[in-house]
C-alpha positions in Angstrom: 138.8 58.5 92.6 138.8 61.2 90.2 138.8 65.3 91.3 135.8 67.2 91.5 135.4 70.3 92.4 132.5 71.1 94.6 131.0 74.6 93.2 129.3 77.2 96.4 125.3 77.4 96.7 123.4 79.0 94.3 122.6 81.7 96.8 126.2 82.7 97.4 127.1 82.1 93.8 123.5 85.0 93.2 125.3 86.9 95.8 128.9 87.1 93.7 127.0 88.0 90.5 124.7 91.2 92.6 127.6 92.0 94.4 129.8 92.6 91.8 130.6 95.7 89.5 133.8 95.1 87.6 135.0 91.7 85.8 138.1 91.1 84.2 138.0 88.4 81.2 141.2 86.1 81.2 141.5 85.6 77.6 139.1 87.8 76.2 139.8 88.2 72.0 138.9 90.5 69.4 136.9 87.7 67.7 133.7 88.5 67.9 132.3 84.7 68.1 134.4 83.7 70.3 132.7 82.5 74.1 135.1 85.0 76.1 133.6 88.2 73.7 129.8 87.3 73.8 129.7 86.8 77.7 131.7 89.9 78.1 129.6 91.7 76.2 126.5 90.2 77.6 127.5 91.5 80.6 129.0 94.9 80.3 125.7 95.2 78.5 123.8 94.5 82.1 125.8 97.3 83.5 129.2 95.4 84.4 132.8 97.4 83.6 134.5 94.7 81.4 138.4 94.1 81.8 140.1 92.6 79.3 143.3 90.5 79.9 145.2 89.3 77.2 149.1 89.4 76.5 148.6 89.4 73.0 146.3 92.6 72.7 148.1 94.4 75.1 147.2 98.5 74.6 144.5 97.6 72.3 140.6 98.2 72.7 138.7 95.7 73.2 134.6 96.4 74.0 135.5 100.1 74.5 138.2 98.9 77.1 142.0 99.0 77.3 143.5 95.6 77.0 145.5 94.5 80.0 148.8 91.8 79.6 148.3 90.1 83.5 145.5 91.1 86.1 148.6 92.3 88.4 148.5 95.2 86.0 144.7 96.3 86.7 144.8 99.6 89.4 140.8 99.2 90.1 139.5 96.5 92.5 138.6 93.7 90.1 135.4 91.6 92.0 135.5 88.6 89.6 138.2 87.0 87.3 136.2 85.3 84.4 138.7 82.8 82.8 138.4 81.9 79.5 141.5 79.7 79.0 142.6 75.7 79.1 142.4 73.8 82.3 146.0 73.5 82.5 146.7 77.4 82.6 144.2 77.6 85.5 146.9 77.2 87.7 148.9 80.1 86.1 145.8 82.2 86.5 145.5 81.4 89.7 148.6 82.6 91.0 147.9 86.0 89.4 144.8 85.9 90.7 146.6 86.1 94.0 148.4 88.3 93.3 146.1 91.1 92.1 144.3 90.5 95.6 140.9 89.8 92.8 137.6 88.6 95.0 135.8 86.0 92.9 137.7 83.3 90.9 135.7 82.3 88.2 136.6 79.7 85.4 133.9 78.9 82.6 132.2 76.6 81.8 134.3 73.2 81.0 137.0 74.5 83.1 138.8 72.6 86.3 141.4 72.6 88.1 142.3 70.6 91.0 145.7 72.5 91.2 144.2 75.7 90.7 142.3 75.3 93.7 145.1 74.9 95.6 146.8 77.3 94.8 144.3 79.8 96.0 142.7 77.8 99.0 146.5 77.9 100.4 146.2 81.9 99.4 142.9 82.2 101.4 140.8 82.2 98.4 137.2 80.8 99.4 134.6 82.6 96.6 135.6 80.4 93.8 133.4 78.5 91.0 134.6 76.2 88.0 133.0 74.8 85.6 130.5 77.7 85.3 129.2 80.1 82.5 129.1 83.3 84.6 126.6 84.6 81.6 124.4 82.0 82.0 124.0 82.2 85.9 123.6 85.6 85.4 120.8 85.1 82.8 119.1 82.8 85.0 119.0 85.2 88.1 117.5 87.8 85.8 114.6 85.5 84.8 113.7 84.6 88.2 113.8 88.3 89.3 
């Protein structure tokens, strides 16, 4: 039998997206057409505060914001952790995610993780999604509205 992950309702996955002000992008880049840097900026453009995490632009700005290296290193309340990297770091992200005490895991679209899940189920971690374009969703709720 092969793993899937089983995703919330689409009402509590509406109520992460309203309920949340600040989102920090797991491997957000400076290249502008990239995934990570178009749904960032779709949604800092709705009103969002965009954190960008990336160890390899550390200090730099990326969308107006500083560049972070891990999410431990965020002070501010981060409500949703927007993952842009390979299934196989999920894990890795996961465990950060932990420990920055972040509300919502989030990986994009494509992105699963049996492992991942895990990880932050055996944390306490119950508002997660996978295999998910957090722009998208949000798009869609903005339609219906």
């Amino acid at each position: 039998m092969t793993y899937h992950f089983q995703n919330p309702d689409q009402k509590t996955i509406t109520d992460y997206i309203t309920s949340s002000k600040t989102i920090a992008v797991v491997g957000l880049s400076n290249r502008t057409e990239s995934a990570a840097y178009n749904v960032a900026k779709v949604m800092q453009d709705a009103g969002y505060t965009i954190i960008p995490i990336n160890p390899n632009l550390v200090g730099e700005t990326l969308l107006g914001e500083t560049v972070y290296a891990r999410l431990q290193d965020v002070e501010q309340p981060i409500d949703i952790v927007d993952v842009f990297r390979r299934s196989a770091f999920l894990p890795d992200v996961a465990k950060d995610f932990v420990e920055a005490k972040a509300g919502i895991f989030w990986a994009q679209l494509g992105l699963e993780s049996q492992e991942a899940e895990a990880i932050l189920r055996e944390n306490g971690v119950q508002s997660i999604v996978m295999n998910k374009c957090l722009k998208l969703e949000y798009q869609a709720l903005k339609r219906e509205a």
